[in-house]
N, C-alpha and C positions, 0 to 999 in steps of 0.2 A: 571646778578649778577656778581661783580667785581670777587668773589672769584672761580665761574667758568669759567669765564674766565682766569683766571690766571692760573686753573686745565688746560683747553685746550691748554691753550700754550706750557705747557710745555708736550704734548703727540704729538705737532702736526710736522711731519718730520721737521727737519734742511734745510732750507731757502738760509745757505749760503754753500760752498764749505768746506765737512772735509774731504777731502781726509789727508790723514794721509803721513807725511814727509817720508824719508828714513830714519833718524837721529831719526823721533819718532816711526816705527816699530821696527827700531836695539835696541833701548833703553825697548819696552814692550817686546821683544822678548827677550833679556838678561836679566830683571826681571823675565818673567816667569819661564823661566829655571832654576832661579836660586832659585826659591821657591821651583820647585822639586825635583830638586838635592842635595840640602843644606838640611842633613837629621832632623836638628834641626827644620827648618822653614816648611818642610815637614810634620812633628808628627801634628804640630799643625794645619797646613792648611789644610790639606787632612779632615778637617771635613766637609770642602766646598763639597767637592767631597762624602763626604758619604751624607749630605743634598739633594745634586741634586738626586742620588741616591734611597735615601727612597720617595721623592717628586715624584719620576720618576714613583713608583709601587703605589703612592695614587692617581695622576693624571689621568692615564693609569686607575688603577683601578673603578677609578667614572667614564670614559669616557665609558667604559665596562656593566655597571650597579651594580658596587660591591658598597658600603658604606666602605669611607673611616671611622674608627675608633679614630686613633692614631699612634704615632709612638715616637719615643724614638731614641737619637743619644748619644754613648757612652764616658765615657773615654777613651775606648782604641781605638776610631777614627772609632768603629765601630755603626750600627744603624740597627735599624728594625721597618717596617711599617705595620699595619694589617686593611686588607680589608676587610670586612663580605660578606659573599655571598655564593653563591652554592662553596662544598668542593673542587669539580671536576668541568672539564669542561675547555670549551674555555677562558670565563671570568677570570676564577683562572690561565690559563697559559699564558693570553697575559698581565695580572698583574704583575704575576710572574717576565717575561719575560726582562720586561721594565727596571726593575732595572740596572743592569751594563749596559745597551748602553744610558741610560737616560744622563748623563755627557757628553759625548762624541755628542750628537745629539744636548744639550743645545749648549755646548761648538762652536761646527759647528756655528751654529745659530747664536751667538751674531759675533763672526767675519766677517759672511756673512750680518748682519744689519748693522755693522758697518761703514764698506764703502759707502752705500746706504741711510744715512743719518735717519733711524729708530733705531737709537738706544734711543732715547729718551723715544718713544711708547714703545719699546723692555723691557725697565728699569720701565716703569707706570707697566705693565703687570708683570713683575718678583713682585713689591711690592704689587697688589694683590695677586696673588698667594701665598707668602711667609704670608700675615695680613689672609688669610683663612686657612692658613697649623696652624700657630699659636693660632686658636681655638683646636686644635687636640693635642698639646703636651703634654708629658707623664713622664716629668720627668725635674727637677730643670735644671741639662746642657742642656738640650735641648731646654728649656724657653730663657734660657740667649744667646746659640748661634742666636735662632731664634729673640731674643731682638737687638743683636748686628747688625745682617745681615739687617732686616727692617731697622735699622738708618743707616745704613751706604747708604744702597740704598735709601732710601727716600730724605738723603741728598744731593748726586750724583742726583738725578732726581730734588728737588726743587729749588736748585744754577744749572740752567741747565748752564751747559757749552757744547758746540755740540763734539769739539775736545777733551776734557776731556773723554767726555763719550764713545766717539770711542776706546780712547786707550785704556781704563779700561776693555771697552769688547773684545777686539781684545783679552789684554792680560789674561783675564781671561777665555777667550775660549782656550788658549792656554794650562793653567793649564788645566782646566776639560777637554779635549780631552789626554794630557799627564797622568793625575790622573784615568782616563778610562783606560787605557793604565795598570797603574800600578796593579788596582784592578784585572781587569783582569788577569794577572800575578799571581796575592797573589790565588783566587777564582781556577785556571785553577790549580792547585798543590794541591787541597784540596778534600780529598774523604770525605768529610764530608757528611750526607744527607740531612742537612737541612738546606745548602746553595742554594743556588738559582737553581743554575743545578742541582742539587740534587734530588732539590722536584720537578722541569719537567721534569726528570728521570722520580722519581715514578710516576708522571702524567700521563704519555706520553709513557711510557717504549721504551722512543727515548734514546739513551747513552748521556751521560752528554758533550763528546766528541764533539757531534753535535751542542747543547748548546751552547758551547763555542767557537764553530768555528763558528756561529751566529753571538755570541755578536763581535766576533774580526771582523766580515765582516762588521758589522756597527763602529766600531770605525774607520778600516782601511776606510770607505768614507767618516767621518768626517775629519781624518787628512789628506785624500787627497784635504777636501773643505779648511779648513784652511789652508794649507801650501801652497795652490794655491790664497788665498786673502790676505797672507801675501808676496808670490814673485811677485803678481802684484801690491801690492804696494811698494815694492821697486825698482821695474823698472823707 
C-alpha cells in the first residue's frame, strides 16, 4: 500500500551522511542557550520541560504496572500526572521517581540519535507517545500545548529532512538536559511535601537529600552524554 510505504520511509534510518557542520552545532548550540537564558523565551518554553516531565512519571508509571489516568500542565509552567495503583510500594516510587530525570535522559537521547542517523525513528516514536499521552489530558492548556507539540512534530517527521531533524534534536536535547538542570534547582530549595522528593521521603523515609542527589547524578550523565556529541562534532 502506497500510503505505508510512504509511513516506512519516513521511520527508516538516514541513508545518507548527517553528520552535523561546526557552523551548524555553534549555531543550535547558541539557540539553545539562548532559549534558556532569555527569561522571557524561558517562562514560556520551560512547558516543554514540565511535558517531558509529567510524560516521564506516566511512561515509567504504565511500564511498572500502575494505569496512567491523566495529567494536567499549568500556567505557571508547572504540571502534575496521576498513576492509579498500589499507594505504596516499588511501583509508586520508581513513578514517582522518574519525573525530574525524565528531560534530562529524553534530552541525552535525541542528541546521542542524532548523529547516528535515528532521528527520524526517534521523532515517529515521540508522535506516538505524545497522540496516546493526548487521550489522558485534563485540562484546556494542556489540550492546546499537546495540539501544538503533535503538529509541530508530525511536521518535522512528514517533510522528513535528515539534517533538519538532527539539529532540532541536538538542540532540543540541549534545552531539556539544561531545563533538567533548572528544575532541579527550583525542586532542590523546596520543603514542600508533595513535591516529588517529598512524597519519596514519606515513601521511603530515605531524606529528600538523597533524592536529589539521585536526580543530579542522572542529569550530570546526561550532560556529560551530550556535551561529548556535541564536542565530537565539532572536531
Amino acid at each position: 500500500m502506497d500510503w505505508l510505504d510512504e509511513v516506512v520511509s519516513r521511520l527508516e534510518p538516514a541513508t545518507s551522511d548527517v553528520t552535523l557542520t561546526a557552523t551548524a552545532v555553534w549555531t543550535v548550540l547558541a539557540g539553545s542557550l539562548l532559549v534558556v537564558a532569555v527569561e522571557p523565551l524561558w517562562r514560556i518554553l520551560r512547558i516543554a520541560v514540565t511535558l517531558v516531565h509529567e510524560l516521564g512519571h506516566a511512561v515509567v508509571g504504565m511500564a511498572v504496572g500502575r494505569r496512567f489516568t491523566g495529567f494536567v500542565l499549568r500556567g505557571d509552567m508547572s504540571g502534575h500526572a496521576v498513576t492509579v495503583g498500589r499507594p505504596r510500594g516499588l511501583g509508586r516510587i520508581v513513578s514517582t521517581w522518574a519525573g525530574y530525570p525524565a528531560p534530562a535522559v529524553i534530552g541525552a537521547a535525541m542528541a546521542w540519535v542524532a548523529g547516528r542517523g535515528w532521528s527520524a525513528a526517534f521523532v515517529g516514536g515521540v508522535i506516538v507517545v505524545l497522540l496516546v499521552a493526548l487521550l489522558r489530558v485534563r485540562s484546556a492548556l494542556t489540550l492546546l500545548v499537546m495540539v501544538a507539540a503533535i503538529t509541530a512534530t508530525a511536521a518535522l517527521w512528514w517533510w522528513r529532512d535528515d539534517t533538519l531533524q538532527a539539529q532540532l534534536l541536538v538542540g532540543t536535547g540541549i534545552v531539556l538536559v539544561i531545563g533538567a538542570w533548572r528544575h532541579l534547582a527550583a525542586v532542590a530549595t523546596t520543603r514542600d511535601r508533595s513535591s516529588d522528593p517529598g512524597v519519596l521521603a514519606s515513601l521511603t523515609h530515605v531524606p529528600r537529600v538523597v533524592w536529589n542527589l539521585s536526580f543530579a547524578a542522572v542529569c550530570a550523565a546526561a550532560t556529560w552524554l551530550v556535551a561529548a556529541e556535541v564536542v565530537g562534532a565539532l572536531r
